[in-house]
Every structure is written in structure tokens, then in C-alpha cells.
PDB file of N, CA, C and O in Angstrom:
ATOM      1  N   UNK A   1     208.503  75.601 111.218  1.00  0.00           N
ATOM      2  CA  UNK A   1     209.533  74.672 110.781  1.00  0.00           C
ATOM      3  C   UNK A   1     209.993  73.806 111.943  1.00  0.00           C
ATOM      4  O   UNK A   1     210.243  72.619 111.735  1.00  0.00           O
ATOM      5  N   UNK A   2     210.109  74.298 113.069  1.00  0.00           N
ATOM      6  CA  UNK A   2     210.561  73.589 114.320  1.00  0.00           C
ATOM      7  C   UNK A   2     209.419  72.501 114.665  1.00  0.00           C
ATOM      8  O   UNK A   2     209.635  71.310 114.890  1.00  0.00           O
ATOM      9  N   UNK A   3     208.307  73.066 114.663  1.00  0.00           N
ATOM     10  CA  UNK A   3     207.328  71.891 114.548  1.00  0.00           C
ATOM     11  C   UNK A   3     207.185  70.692 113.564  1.00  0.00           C
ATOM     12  O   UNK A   3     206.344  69.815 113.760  1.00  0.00           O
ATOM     13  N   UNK A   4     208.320  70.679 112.139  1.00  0.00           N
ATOM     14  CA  UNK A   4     207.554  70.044 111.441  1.00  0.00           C
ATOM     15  C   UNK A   4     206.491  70.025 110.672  1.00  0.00           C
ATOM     16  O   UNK A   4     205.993  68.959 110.308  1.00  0.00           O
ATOM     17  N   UNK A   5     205.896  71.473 110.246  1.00  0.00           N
ATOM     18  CA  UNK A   5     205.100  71.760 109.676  1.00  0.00           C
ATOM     19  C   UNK A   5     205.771  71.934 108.326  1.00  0.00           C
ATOM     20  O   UNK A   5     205.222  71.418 107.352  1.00  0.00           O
ATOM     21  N   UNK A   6     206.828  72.565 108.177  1.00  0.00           N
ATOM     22  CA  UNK A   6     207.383  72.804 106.420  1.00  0.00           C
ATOM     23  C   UNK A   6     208.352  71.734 107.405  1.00  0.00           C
ATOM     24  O   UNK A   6     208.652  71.605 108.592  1.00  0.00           O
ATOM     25  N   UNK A   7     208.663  70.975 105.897  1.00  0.00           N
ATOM     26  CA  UNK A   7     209.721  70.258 105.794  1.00  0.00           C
ATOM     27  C   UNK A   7     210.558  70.610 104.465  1.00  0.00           C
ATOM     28  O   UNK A   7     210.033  70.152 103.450  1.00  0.00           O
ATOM     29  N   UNK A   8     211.860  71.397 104.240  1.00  0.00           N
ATOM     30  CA  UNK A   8     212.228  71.729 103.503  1.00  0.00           C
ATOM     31  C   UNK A   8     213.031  70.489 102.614  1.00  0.00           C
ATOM     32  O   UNK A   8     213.386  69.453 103.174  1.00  0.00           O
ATOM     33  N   UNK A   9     213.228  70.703 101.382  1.00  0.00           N
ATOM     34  CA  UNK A   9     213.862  69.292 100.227  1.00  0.00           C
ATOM     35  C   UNK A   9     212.403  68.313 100.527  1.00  0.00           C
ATOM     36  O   UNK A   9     212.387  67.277  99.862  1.00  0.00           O
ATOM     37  N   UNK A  10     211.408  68.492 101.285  1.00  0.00           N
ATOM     38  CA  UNK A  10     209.956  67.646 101.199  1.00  0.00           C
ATOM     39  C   UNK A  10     209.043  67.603  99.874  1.00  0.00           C
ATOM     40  O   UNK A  10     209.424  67.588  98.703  1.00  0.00           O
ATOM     41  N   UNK A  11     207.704  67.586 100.397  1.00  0.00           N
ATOM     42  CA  UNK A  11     206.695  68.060  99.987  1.00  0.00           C
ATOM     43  C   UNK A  11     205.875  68.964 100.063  1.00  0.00           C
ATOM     44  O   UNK A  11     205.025  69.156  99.194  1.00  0.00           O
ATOM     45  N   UNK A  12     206.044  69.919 101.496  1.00  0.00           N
ATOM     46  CA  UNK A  12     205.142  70.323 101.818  1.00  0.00           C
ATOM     47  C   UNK A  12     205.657  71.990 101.351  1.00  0.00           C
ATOM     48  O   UNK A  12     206.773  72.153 100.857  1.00  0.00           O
ATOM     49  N   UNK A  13     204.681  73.193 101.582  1.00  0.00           N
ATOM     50  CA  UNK A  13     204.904  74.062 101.482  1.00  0.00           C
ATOM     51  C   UNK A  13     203.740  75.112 102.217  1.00  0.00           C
ATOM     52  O   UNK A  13     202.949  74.543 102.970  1.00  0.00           O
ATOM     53  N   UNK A  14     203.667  75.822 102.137  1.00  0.00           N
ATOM     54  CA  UNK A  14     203.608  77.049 103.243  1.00  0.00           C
ATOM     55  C   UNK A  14     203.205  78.416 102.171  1.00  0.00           C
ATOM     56  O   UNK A  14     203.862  79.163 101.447  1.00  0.00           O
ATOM     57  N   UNK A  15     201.408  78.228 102.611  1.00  0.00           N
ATOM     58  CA  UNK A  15     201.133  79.556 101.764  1.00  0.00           C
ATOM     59  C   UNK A  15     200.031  80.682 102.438  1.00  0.00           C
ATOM     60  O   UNK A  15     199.212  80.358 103.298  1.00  0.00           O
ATOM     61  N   UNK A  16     200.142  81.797 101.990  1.00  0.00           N
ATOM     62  CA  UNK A  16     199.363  82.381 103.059  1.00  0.00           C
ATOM     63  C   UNK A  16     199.003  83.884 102.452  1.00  0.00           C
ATOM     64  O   UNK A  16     200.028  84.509 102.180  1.00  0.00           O
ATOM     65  N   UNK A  17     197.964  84.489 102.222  1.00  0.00           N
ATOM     66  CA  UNK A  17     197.547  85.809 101.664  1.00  0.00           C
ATOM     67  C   UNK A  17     197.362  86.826 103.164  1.00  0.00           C
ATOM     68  O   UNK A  17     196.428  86.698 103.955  1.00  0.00           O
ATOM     69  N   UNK A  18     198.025  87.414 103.242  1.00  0.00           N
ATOM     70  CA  UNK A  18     197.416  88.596 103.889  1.00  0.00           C
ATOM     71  C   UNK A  18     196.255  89.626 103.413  1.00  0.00           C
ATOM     72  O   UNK A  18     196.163  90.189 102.323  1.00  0.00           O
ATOM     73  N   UNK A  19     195.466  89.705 104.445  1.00  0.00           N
ATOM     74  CA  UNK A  19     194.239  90.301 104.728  1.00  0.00           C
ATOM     75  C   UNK A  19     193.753  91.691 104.319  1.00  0.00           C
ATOM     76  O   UNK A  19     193.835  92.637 105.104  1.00  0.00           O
ATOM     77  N   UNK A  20     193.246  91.813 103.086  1.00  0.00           N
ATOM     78  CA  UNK A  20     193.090  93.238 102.304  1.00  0.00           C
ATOM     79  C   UNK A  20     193.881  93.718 101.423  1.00  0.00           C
ATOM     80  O   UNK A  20     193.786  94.717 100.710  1.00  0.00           O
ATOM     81  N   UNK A  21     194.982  92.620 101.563  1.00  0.00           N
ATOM     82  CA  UNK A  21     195.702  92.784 100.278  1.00  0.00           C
ATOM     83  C   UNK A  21     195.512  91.734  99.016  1.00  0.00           C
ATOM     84  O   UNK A  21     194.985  90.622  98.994  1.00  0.00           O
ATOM     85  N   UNK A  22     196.042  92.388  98.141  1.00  0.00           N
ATOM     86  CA  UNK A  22     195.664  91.456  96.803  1.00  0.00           C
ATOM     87  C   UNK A  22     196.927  90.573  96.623  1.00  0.00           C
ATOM     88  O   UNK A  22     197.132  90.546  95.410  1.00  0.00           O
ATOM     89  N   UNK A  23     197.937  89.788  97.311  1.00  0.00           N
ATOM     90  CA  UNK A  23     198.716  89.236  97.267  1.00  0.00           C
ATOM     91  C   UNK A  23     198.576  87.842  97.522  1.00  0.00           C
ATOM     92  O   UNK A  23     197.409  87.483  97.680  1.00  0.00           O
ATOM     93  N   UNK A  24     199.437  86.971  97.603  1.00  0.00           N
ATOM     94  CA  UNK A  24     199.599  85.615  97.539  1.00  0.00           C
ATOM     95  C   UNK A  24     200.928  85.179  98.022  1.00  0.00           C
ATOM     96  O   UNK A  24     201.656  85.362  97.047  1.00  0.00           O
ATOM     97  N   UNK A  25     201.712  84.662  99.071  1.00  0.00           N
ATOM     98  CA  UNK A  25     202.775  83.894  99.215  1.00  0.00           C
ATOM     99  C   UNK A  25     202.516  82.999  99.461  1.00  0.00           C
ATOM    100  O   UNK A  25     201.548  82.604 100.112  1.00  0.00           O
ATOM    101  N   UNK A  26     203.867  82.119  98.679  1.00  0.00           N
ATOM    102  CA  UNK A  26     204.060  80.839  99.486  1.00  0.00           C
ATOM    103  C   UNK A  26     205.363  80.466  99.889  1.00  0.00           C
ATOM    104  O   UNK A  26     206.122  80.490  98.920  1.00  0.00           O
ATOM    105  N   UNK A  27     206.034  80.060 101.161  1.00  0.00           N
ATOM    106  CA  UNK A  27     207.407  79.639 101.458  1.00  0.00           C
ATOM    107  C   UNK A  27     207.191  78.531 100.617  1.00  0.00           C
ATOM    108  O   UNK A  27     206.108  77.969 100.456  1.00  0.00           O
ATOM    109  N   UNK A  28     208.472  78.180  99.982  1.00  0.00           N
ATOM    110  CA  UNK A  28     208.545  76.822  99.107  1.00  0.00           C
ATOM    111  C   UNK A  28     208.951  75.959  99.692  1.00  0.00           C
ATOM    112  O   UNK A  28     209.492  76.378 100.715  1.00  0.00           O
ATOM    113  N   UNK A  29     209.018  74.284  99.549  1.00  0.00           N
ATOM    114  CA  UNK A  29     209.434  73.418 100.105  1.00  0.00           C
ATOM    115  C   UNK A  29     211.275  73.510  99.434  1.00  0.00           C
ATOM    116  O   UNK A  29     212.218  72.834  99.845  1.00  0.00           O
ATOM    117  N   UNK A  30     211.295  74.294  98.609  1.00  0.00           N
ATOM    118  CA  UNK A  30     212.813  74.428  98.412  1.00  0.00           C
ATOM    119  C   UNK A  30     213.443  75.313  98.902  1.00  0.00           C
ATOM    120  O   UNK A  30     214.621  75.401  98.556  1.00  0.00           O
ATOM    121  N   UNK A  31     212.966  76.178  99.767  1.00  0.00           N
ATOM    122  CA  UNK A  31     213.163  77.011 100.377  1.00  0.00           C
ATOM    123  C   UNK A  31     213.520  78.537 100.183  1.00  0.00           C
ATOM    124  O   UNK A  31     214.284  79.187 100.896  1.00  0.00           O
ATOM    125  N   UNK A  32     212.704  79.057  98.894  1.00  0.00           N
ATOM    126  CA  UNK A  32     212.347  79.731  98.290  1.00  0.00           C
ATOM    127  C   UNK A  32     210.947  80.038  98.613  1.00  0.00           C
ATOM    128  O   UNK A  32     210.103  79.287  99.100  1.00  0.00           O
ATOM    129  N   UNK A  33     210.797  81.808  98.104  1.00  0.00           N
ATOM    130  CA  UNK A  33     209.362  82.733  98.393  1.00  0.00           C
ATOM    131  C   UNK A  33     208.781  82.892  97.503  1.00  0.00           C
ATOM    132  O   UNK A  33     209.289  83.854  96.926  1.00  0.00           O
ATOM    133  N   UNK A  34     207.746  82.438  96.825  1.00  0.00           N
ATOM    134  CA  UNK A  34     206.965  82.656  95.669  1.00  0.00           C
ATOM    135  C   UNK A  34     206.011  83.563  96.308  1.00  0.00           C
ATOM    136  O   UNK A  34     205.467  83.415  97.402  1.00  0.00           O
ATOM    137  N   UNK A  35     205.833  84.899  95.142  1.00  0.00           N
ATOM    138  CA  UNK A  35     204.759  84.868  95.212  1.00  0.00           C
ATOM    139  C   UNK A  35     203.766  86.203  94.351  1.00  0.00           C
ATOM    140  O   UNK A  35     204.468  87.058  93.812  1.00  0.00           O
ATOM    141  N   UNK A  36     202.781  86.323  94.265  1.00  0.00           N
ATOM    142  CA  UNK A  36     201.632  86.468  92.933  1.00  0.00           C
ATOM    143  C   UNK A  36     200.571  87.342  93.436  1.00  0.00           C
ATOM    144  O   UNK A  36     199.794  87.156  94.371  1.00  0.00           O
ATOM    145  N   UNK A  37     200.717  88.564  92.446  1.00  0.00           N
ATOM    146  CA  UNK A  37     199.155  89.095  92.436  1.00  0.00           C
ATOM    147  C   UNK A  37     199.005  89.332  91.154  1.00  0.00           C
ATOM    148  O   UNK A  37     199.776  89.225  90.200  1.00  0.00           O
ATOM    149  N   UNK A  38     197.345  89.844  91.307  1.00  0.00           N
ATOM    150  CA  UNK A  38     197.236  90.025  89.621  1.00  0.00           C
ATOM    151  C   UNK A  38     197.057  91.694  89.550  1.00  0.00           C
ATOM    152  O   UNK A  38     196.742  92.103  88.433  1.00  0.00           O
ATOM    153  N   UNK A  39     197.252  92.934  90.831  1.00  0.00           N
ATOM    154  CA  UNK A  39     197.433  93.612  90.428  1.00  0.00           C
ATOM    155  C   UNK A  39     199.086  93.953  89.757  1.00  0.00           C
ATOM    156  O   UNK A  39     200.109  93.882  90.439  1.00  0.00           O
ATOM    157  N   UNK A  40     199.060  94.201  88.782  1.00  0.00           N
ATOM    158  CA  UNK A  40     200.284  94.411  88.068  1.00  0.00           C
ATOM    159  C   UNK A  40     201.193  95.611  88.929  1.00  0.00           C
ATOM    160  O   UNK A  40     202.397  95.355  88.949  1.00  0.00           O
ATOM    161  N   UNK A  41     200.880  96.591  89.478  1.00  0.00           N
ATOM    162  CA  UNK A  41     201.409  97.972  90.111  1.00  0.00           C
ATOM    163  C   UNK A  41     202.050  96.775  91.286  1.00  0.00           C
ATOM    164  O   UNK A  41     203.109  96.215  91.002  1.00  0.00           O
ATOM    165  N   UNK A  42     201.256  96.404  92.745  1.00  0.00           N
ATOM    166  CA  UNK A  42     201.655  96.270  93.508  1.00  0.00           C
ATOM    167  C   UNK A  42     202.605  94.617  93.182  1.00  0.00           C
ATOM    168  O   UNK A  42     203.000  94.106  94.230  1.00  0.00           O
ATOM    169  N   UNK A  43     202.906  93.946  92.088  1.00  0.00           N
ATOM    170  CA  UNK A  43     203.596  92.910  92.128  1.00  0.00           C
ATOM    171  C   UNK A  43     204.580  93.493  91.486  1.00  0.00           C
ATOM    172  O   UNK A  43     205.668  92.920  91.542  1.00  0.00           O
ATOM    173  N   UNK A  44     204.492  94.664  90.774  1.00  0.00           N
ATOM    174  CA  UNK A  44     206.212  95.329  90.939  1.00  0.00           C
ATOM    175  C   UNK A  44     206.868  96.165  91.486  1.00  0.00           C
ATOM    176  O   UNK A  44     208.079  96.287  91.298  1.00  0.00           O
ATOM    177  N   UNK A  45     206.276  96.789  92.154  1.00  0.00           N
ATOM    178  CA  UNK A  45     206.741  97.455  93.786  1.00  0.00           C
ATOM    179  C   UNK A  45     207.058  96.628  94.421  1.00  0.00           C
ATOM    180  O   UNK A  45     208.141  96.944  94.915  1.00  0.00           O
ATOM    181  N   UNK A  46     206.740  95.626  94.761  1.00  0.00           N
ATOM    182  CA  UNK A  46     207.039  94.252  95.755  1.00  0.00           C
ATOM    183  C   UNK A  46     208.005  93.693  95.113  1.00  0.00           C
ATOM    184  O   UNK A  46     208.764  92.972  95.761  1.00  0.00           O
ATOM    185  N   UNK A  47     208.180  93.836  94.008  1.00  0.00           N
ATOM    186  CA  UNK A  47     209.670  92.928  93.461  1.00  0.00           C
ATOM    187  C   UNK A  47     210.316  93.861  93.314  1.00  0.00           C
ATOM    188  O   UNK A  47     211.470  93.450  93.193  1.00  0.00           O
ATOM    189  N   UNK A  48     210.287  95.377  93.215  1.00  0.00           N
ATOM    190  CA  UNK A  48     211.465  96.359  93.025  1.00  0.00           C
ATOM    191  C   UNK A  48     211.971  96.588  94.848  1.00  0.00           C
ATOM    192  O   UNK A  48     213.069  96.858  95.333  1.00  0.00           O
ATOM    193  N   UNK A  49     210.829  96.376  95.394  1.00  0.00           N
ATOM    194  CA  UNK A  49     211.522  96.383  97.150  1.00  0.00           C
ATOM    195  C   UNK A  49     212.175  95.184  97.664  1.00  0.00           C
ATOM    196  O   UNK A  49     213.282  95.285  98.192  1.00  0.00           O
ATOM    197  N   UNK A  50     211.676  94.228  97.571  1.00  0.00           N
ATOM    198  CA  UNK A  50     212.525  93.154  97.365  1.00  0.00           C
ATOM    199  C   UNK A  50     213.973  92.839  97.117  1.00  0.00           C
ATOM    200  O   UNK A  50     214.752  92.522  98.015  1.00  0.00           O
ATOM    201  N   UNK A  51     214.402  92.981  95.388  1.00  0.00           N
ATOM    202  CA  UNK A  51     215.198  93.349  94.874  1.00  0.00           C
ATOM    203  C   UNK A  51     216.374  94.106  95.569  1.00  0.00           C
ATOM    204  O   UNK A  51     217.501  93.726  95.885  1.00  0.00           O
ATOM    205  N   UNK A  52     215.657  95.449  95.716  1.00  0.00           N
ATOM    206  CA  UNK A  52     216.754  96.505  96.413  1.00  0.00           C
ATOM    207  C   UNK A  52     217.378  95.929  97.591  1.00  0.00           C
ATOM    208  O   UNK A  52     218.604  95.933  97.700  1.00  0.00           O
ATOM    209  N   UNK A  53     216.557  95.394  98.551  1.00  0.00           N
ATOM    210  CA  UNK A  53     217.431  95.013  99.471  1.00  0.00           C
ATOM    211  C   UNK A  53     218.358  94.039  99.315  1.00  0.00           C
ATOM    212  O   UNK A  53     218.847  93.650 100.376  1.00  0.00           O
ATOM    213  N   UNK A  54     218.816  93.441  98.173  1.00  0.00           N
ATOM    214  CA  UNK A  54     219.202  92.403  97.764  1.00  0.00           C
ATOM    215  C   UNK A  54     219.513  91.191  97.751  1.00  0.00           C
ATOM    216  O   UNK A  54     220.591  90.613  97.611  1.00  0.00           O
ATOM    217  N   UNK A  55     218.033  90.701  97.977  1.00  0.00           N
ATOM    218  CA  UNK A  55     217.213  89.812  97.654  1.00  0.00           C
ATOM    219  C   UNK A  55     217.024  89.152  95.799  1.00  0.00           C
ATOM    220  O   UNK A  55     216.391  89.900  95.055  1.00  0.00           O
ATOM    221  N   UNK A  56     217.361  88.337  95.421  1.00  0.00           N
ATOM    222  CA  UNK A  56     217.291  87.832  93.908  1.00  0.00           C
ATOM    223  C   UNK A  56     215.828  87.800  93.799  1.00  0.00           C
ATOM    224  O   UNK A  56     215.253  87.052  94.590  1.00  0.00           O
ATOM    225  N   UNK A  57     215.120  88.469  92.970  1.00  0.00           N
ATOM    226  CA  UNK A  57     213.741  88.190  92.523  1.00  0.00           C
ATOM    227  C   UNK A  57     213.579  87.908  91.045  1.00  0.00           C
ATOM    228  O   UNK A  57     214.005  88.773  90.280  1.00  0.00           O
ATOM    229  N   UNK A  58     213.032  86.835  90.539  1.00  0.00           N
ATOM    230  CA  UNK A  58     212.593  86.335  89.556  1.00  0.00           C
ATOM    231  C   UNK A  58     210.914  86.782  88.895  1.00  0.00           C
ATOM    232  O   UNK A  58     209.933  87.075  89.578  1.00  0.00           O
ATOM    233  N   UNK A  59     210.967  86.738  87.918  1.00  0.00           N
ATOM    234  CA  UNK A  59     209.644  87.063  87.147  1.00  0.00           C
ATOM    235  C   UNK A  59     209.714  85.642  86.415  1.00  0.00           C
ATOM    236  O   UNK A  59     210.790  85.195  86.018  1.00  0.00           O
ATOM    237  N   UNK A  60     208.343  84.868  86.240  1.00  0.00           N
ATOM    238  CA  UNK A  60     208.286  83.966  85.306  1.00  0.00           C
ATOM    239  C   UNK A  60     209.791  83.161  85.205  1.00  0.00           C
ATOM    240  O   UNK A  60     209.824  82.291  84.334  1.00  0.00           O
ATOM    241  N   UNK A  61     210.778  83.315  85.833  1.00  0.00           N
ATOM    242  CA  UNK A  61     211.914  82.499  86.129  1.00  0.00           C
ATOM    243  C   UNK A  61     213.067  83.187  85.604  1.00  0.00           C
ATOM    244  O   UNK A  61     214.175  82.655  85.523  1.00  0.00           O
ATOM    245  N   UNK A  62     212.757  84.608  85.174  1.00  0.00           N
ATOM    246  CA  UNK A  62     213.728  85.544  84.503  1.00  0.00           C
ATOM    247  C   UNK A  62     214.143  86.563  86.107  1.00  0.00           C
ATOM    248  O   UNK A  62     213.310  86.947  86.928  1.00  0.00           O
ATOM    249  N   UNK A  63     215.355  86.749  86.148  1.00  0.00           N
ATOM    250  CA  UNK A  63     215.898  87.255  87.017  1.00  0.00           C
ATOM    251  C   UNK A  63     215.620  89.397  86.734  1.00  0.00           C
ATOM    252  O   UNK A  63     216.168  90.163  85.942  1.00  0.00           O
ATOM    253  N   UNK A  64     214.650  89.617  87.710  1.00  0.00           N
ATOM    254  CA  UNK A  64     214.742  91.417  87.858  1.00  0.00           C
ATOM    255  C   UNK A  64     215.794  92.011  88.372  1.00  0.00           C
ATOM    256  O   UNK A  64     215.828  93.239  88.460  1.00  0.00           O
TER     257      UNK A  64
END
């Protein structure tokens, strides 16, 4: 961000899978964390850990 690489209220956004996992993020240009797998187990462990720390996590735009 200090570089100018995300510009937040922009266009740009910021996405990135880590390595052996079946996941997907992206920092949003709104400055929001999306993000997607298609194993079903580990994308709700990741939103129930999330969550707990209390963090707002959304499903499909419905609040968990």
C-alpha cells in the first residue's frame, strides 16, 4: 500500500492463494477480505475462525 500498489476507494485489488492450500484471497480495493474455496470444510473453519475473533464474515453477502 505504501508503494502504491493497492490503492484503496480505486481500482485495483490484491489477490493471492497460498501454496498447498485450496484457498483464494483477495484484499479489496474497498478495503475488505474476500475470500473462496471450493472445499466446503476448510471455507467454514476459516469463517468460524475468523468470526470468533470478531471479525464480521459474510457468506454470499449474508452475515455468519
Amino acid at each position: 500500500m505504501d508503494e502504491g500498489t493497492i490503492e484503496w476507494e480505486k481500482a485495483s485489488d490484491f489477490c493471492f492463494h497460498p501454496l498447498g492450500a485450496e484457498v483464494a484471497f483477495m484484499l479489496c480495493n474497498d478495503a475488505d477480505l474476500h475470500f473462496a474455496s471450493a472445499d466446503s470444510a476448510l471455507h467454514l473453519e476459516l469463517g468460524d475462525r475468523i468470526s470468533s475473533s470478531g471479525i464480521k464474515v459474510y457468506d454470499s453477502g449474508r452475515l455468519i
